[in-house]
C-alpha positions as protocol buffer text, in pm:
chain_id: "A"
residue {
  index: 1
  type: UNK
  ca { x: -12471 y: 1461 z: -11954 }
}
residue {
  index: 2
  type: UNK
  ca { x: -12779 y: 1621 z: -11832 }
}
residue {
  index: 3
  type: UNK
  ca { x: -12992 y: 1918 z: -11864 }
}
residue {
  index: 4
  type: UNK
  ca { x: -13156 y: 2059 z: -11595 }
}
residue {
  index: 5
  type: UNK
  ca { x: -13443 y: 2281 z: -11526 }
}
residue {
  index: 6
  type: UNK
  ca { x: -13429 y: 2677 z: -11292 }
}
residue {
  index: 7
  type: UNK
  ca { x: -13336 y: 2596 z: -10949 }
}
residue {
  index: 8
  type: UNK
  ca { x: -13011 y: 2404 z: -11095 }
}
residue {
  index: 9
  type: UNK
  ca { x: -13010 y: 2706 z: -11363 }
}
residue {
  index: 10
  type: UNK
  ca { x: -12982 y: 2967 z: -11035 }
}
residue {
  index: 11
  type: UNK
  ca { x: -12753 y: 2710 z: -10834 }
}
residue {
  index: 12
  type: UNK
  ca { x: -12523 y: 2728 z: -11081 }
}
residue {
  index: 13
  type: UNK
  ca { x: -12560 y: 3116 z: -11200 }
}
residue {
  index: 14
  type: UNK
  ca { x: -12497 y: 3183 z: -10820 }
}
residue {
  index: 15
  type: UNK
  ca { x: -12177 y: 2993 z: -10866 }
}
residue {
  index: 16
  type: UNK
  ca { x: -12052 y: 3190 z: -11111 }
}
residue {
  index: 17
  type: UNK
  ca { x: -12115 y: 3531 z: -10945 }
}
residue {
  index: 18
  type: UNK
  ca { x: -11961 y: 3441 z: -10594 }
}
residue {
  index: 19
  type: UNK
  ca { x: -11609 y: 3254 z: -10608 }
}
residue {
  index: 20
  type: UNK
  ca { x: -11605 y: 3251 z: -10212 }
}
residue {
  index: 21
  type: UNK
  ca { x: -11904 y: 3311 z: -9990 }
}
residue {
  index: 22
  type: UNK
  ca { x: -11835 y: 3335 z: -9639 }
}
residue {
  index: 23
  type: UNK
  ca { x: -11885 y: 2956 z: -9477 }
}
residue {
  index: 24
  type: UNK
  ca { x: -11891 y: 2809 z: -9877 }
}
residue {
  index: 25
  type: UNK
  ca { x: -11659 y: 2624 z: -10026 }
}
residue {
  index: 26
  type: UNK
  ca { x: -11492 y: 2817 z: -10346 }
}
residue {
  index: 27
  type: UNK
  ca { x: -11659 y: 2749 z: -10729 }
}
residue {
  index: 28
  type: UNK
  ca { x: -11929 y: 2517 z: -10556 }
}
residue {
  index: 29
  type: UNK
  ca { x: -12287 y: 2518 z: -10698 }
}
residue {
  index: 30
  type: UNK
  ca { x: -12489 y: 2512 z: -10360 }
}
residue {
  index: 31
  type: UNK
  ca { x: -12864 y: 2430 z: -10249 }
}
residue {
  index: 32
  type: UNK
  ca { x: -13102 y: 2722 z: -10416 }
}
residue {
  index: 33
  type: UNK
  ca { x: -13429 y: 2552 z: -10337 }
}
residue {
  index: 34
  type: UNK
  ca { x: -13711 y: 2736 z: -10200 }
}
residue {
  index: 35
  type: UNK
  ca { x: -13852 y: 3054 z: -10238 }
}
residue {
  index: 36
  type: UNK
  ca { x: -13707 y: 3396 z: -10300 }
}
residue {
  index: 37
  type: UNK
  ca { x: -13720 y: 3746 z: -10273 }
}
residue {
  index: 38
  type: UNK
  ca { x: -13536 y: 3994 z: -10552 }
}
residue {
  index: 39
  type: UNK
  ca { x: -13475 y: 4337 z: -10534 }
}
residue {
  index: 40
  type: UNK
  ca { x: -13341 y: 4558 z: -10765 }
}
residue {
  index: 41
  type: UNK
  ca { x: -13000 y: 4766 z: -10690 }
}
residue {
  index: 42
  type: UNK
  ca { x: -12959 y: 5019 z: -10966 }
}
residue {
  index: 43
  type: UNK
  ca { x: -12789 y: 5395 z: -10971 }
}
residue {
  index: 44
  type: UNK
  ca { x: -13088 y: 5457 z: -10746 }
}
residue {
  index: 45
  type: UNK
  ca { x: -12911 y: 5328 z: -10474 }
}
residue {
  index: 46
  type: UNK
  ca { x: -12610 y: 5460 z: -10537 }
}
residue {
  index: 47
  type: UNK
  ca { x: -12437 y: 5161 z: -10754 }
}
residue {
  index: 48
  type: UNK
  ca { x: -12192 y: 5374 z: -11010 }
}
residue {
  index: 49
  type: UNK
  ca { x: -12304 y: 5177 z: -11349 }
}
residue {
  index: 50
  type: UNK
  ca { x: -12590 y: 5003 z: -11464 }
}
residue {
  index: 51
  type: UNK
  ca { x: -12334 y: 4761 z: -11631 }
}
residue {
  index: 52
  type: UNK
  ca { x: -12222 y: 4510 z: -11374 }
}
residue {
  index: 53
  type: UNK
  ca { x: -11941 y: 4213 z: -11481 }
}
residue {
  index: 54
  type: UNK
  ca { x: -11868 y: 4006 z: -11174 }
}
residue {
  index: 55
  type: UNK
  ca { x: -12029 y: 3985 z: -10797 }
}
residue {
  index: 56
  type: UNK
  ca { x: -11895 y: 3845 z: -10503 }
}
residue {
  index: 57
  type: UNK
  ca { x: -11942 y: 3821 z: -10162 }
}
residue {
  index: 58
  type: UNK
  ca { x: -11610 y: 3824 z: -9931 }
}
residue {
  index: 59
  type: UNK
  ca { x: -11560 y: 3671 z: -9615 }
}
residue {
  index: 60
  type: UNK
  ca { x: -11636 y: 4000 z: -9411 }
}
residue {
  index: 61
  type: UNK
  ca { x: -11999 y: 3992 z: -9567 }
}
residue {
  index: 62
  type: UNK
  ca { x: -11984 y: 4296 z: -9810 }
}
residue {
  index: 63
  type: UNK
  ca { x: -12097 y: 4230 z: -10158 }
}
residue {
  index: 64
  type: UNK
  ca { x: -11889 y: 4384 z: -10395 }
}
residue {
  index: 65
  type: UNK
  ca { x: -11949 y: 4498 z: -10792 }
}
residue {
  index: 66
  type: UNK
  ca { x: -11716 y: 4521 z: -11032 }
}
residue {
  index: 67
  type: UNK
  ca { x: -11892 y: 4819 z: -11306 }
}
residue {
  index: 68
  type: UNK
  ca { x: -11787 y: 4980 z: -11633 }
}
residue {
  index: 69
  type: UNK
  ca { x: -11733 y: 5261 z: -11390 }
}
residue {
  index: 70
  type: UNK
  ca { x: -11514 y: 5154 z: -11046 }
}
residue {
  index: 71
  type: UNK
  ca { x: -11529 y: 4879 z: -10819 }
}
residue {
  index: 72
  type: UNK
  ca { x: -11832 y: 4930 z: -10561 }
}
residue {
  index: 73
  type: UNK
  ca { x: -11871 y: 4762 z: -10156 }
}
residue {
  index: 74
  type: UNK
  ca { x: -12245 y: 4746 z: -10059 }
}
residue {
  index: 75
  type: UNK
  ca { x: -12292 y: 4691 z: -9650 }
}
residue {
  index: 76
  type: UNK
  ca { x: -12651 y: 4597 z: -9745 }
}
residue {
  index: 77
  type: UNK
  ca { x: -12769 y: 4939 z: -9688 }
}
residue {
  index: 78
  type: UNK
  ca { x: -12513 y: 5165 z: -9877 }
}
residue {
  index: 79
  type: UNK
  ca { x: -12252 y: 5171 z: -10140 }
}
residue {
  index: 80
  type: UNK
  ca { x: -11891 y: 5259 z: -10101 }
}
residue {
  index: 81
  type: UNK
  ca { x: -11753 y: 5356 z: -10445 }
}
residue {
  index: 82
  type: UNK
  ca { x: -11369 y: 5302 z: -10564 }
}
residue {
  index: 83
  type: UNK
  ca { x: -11247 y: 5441 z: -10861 }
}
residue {
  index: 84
  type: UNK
  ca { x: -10974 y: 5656 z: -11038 }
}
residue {
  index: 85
  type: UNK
  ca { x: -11071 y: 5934 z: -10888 }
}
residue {
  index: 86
  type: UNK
  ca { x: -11086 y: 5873 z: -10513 }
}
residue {
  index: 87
  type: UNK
  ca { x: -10826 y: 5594 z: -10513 }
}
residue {
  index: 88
  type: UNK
  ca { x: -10539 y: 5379 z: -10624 }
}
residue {
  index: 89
  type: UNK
  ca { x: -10769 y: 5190 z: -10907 }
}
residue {
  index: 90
  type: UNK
  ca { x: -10600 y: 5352 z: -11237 }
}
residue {
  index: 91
  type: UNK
  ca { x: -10938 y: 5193 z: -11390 }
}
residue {
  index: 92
  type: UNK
  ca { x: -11255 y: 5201 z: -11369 }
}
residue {
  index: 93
  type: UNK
  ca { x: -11358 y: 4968 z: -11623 }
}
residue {
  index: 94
  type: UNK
  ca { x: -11372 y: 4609 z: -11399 }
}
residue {
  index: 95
  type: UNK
  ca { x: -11388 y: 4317 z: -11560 }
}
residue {
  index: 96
  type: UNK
  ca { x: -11342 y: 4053 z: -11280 }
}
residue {
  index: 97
  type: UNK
  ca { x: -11331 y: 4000 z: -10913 }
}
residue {
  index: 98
  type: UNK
  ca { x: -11192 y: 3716 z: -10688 }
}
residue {
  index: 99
  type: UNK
  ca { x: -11114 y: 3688 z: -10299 }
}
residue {
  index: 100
  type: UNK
  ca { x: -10765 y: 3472 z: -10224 }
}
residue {
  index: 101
  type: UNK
  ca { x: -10735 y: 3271 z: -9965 }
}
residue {
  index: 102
  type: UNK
  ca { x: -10543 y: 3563 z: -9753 }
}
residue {
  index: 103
  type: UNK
  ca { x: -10854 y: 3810 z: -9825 }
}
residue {
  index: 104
  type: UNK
  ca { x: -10686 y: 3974 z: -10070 }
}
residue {
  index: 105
  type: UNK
  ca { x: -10954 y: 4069 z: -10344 }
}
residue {
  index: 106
  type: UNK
  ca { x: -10777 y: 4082 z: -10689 }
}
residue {
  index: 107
  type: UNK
  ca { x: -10950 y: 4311 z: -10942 }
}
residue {
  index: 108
  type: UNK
  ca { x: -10937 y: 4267 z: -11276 }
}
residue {
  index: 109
  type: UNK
  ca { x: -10926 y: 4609 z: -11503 }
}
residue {
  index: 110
  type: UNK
  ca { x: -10916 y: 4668 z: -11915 }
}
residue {
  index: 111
  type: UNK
  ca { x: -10575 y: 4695 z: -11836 }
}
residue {
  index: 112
  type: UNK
  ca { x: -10395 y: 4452 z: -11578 }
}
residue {
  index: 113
  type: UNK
  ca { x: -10481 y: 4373 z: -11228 }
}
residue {
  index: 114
  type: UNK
  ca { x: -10518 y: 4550 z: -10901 }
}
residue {
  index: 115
  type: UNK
  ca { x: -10505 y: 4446 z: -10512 }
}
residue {
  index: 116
  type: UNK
  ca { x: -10726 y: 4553 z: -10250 }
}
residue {
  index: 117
  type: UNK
  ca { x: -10577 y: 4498 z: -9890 }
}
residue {
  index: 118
  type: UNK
  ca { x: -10934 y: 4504 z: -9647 }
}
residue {
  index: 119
  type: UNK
  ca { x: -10679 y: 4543 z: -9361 }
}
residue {
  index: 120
  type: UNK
  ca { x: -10527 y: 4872 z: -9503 }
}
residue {
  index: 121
  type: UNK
  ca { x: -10852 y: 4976 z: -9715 }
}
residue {
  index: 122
  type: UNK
  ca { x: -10593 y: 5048 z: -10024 }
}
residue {
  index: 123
  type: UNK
  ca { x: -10574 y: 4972 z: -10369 }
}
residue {
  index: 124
  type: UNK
  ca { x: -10208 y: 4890 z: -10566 }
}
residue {
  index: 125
  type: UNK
  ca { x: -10161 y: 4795 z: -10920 }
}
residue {
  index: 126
  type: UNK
  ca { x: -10037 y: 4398 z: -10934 }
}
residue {
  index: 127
  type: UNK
  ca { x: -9613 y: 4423 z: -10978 }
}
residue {
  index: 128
  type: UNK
  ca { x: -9527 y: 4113 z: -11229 }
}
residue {
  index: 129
  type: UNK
  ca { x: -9259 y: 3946 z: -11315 }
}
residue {
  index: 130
  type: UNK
  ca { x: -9346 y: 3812 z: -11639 }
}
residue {
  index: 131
  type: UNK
  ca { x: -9207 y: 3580 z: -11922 }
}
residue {
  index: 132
  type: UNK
  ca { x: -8977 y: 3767 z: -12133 }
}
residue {
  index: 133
  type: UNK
  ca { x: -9223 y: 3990 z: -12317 }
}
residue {
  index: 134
  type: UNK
  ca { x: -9517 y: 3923 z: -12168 }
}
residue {
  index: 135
  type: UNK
  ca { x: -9762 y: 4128 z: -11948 }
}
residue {
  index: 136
  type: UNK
  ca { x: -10105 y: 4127 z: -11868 }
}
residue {
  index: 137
  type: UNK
  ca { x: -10188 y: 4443 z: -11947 }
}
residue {
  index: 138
  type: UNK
  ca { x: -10500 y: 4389 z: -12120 }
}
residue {
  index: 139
  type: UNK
  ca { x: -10862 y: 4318 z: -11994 }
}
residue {
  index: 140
  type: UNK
  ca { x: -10870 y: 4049 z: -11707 }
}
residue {
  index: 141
  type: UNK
  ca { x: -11197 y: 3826 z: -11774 }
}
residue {
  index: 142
  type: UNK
  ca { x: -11171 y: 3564 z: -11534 }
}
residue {
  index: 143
  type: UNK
  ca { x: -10961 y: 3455 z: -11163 }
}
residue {
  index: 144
  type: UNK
  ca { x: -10929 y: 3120 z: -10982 }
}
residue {
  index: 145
  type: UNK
  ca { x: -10708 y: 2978 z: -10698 }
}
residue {
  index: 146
  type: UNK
  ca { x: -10579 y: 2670 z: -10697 }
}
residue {
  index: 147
  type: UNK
  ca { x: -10475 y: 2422 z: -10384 }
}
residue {
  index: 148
  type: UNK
  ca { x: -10139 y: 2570 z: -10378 }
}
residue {
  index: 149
  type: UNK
  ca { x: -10247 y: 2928 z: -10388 }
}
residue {
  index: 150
  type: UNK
  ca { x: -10159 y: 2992 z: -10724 }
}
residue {
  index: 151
  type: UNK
  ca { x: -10419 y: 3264 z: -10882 }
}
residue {
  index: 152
  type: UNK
  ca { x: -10466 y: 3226 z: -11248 }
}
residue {
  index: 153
  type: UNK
  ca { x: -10605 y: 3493 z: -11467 }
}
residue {
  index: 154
  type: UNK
  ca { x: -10697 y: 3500 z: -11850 }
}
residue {
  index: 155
  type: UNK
  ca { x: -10612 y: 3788 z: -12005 }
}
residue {
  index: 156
  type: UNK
  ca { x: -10780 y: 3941 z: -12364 }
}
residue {
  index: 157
  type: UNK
  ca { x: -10489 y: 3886 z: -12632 }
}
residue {
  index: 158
  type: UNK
  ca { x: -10259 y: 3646 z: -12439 }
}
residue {
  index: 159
  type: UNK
  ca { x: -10391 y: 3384 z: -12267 }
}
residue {
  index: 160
  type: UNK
  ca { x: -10419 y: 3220 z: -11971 }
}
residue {
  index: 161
  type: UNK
  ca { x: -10138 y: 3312 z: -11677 }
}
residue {
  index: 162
  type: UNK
  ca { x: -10047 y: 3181 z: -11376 }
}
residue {
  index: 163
  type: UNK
  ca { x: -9941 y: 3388 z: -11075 }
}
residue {
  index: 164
  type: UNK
  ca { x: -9715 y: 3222 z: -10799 }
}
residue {
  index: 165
  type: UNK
  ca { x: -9850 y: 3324 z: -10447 }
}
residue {
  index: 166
  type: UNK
  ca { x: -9480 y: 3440 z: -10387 }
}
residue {
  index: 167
  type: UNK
  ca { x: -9277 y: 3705 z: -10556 }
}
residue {
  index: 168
  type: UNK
  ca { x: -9562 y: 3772 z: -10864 }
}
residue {
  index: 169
  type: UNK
  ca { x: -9396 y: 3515 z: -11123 }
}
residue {
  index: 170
  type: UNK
  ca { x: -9635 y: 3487 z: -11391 }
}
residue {
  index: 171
  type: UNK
  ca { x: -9594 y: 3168 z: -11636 }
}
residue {
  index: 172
  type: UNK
  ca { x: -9836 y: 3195 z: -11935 }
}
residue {
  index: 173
  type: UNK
  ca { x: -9973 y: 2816 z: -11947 }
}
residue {
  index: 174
  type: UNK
  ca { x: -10244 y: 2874 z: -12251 }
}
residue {
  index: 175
  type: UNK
  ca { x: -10127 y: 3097 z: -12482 }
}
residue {
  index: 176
  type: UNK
  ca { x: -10451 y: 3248 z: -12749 }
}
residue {
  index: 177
  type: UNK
  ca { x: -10249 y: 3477 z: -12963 }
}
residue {
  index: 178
  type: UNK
  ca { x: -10425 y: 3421 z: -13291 }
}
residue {
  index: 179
  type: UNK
  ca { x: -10717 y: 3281 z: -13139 }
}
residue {
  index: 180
  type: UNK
  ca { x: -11032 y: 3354 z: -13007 }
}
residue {
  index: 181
  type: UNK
  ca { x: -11014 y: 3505 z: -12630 }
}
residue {
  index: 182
  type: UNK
  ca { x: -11099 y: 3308 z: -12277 }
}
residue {
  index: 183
  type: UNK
  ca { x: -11377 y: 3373 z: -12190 }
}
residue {
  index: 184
  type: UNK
  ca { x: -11440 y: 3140 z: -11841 }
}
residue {
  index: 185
  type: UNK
  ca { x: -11231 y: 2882 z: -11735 }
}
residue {
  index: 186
  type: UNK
  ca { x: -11263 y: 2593 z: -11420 }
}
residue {
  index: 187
  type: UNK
  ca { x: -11030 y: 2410 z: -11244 }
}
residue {
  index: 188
  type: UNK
  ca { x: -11091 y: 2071 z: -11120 }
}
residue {
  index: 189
  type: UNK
  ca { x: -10799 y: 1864 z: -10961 }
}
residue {
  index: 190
  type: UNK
  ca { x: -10566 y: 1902 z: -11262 }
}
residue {
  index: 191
  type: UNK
  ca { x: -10790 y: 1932 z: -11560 }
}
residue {
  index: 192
  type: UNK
  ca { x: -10855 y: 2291 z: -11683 }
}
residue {
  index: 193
  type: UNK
  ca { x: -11217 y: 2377 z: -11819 }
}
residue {
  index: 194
  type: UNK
  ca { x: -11271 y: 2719 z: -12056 }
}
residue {
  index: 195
  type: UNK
  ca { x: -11473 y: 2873 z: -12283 }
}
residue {
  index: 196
  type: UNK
  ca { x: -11363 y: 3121 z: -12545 }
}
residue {
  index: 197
  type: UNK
  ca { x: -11543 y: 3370 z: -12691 }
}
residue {
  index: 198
  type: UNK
  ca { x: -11652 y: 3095 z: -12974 }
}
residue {
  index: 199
  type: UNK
  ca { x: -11785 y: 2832 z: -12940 }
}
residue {
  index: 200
  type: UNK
  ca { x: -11719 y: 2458 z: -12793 }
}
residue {
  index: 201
  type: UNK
  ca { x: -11576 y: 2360 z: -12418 }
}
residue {
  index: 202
  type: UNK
  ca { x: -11257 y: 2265 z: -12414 }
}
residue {
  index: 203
  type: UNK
  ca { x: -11012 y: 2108 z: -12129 }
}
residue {
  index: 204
  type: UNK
  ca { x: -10618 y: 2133 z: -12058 }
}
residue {
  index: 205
  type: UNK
  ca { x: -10394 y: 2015 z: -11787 }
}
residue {
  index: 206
  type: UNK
  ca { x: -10283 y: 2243 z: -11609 }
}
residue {
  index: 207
  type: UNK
  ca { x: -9944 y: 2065 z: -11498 }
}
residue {
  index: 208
  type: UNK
  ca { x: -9789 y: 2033 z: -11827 }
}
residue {
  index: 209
  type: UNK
  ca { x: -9788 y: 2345 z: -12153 }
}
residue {
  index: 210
  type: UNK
  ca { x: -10035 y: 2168 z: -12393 }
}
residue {
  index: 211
  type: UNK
  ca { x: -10276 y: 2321 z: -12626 }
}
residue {
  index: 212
  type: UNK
  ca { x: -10657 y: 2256 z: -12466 }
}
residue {
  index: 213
  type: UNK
  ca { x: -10884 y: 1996 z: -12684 }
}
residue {
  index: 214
  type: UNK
  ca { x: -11238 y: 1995 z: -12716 }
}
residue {
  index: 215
  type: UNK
  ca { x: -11412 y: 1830 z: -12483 }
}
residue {
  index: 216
  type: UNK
  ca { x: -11590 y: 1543 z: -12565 }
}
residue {
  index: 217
  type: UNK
  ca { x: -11893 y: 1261 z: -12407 }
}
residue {
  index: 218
  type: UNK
  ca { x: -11855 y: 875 z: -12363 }
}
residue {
  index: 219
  type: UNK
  ca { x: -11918 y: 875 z: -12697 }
}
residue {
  index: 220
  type: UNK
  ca { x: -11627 y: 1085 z: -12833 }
}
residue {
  index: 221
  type: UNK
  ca { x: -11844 y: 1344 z: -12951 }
}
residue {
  index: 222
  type: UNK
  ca { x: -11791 y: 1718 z: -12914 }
}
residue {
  index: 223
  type: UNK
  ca { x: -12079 y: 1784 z: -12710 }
}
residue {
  index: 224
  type: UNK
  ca { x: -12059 y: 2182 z: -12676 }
}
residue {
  index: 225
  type: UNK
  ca { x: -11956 y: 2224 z: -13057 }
}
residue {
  index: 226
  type: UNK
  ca { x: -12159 y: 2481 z: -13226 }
}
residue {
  index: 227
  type: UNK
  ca { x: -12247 y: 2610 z: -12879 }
}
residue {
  index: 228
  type: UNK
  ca { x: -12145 y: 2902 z: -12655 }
}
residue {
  index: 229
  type: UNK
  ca { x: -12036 y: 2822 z: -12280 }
}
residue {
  index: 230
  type: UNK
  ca { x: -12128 y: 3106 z: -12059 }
}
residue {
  index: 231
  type: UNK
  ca { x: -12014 y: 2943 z: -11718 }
}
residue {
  index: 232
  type: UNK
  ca { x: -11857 y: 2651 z: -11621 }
}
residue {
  index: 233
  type: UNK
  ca { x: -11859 y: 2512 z: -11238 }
}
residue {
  index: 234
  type: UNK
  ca { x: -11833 y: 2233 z: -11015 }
}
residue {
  index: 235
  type: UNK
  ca { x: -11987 y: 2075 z: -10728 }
}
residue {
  index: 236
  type: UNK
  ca { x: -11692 y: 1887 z: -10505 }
}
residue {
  index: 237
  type: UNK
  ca { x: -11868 y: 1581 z: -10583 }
}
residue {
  index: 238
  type: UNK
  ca { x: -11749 y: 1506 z: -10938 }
}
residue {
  index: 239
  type: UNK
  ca { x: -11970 y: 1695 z: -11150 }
}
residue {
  index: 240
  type: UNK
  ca { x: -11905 y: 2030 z: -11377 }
}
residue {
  index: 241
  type: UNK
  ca { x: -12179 y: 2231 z: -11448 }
}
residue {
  index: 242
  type: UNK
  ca { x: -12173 y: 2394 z: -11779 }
}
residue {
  index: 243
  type: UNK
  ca { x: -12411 y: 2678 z: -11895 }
}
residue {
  index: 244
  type: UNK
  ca { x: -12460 y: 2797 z: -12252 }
}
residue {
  index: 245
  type: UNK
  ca { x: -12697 y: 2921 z: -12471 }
}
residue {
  index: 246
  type: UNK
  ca { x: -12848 y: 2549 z: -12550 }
}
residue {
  index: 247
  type: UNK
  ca { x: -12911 y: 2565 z: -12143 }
}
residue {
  index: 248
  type: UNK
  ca { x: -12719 y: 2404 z: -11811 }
}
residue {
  index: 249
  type: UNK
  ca { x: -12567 y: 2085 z: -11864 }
}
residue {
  index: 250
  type: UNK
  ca { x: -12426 y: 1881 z: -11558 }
}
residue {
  index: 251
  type: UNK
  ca { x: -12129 y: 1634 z: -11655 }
}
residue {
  index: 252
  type: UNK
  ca { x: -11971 y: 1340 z: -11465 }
}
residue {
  index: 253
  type: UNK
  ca { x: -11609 y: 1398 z: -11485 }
}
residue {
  index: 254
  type: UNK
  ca { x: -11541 y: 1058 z: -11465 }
}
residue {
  index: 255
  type: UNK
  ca { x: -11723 y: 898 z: -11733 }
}
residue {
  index: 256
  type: UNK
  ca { x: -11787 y: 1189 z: -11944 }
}
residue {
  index: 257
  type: UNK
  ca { x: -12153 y: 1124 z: -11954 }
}
């Protein structure tokens, strides 16, 4: 395990904000070096909250924000806004944002998920099919796709669901009733990476029901105990990024080291 100085620190932040850049390959830290311009896009500009939770970029090229107050498109010159008032999106508190592999962009709310179609410009709430008992109807923190096109999503008081890419069956795989909430998760291959809101890393397989375990070095050791994982990532080439308040750690997955 390794720690690693700012251009791997804004390889791997940009990782965490875009799940799917147009021509990039999905959760994959790429090539930040050189030099930069930033601007600033506040309410100026027309975004609808200074408090943003998740960026991406989808495959059209907009940018979109996900706010404490609606979901907002920027062209590169001007915000569209989507919200309760103007649209299908019940909420405008967003918590999470992820492009499928159809261009769907699923939306996650302080209550449940939405769909936007690009096609059709609309907005619906998701329709489950849950586990007896179940729903996510709670703040969505975090999406991912798998290989097979199943989208998983953690939600606050429940856990960790997965959604079929046919007929909306959800199957709760990590359940946290009675523990601390997800905060970020990974997927690599089989193995499951997440963060709560505590501390520690922790990693689950994501083909059988288990409970996740801490994750540990070569050594056995817990290396993220004590610690608070902010983002977790990977770079197709064996390695998962971690960042957390002790800084950005990059991890062989092979040998733990």
């Amino acid at each position: 395990m390794k720690n690693f100085g700012l251009a791997a620190l804004l390889s791997a932040v940009a990782s965490c904000f875009s799940t799917a850049a147009p021509g990039g390959t999905p959760g994959v830290a790429e090539d930040l070096s050189g030099d930069y311009y930033f601007k600033n896009i506040s309410m100026q500009q027309g975004l609808s909250h200074t408090t943003v939770t998740s960026i991406i970029q989808d495959r059209r090229g907009f940018i979109w924000f996900g706010t404490h107050n609606g979901l907002n498109r920027f062209d590169g010159k001007m915000f569209r806004i989507y919200n309760s008032g103007n649209s299908d999106l019940e909420r405008n508190f967003t918590s999470g944002l992820m492009e499928d592999s159809s261009g769907r962009l699923w939306v996650g709310t302080d209550d449940g998920i939405f769909l936007y179609n690009p096609d059709t410009d609309k907005i619906e709430k998701f329709k489950d099919t849950p586990e007896a008992g179940l729903f996510m109807d709670s703040q969505i923190t975090c999406f991912v796709e798998d290989d097979r096109g199943n989208v998983w999503a953690s939600a606050e008081k429940y856990g960790l669901f997965r959604i079929s890419p046919s007929g909306g069956k959800v199957e709760r795989k990590v359940s946290t009733v009675g523990k601390p909430n997800i905060y970020k998760f990974f997927m690599d291959g089989s193995k499951l990476w997440i963060s709560y809101y505590s501390d520690n890393l922790y990693v689950a397989d994501t083909t059988a029901r288990t409970e996740p375990k801490p994750s540990r070095d070569n050594l056995g050791e817990e290396r993220f105990k004590g610690d608070v994982v902010h983002c977790i990532s990977g770079d197709g080439r064996g390695n998962l990024y971690v960042s957390s308040k002790k800084g950005l750690f990059r991890i062989d997955i092979a040998t733990h080291e």
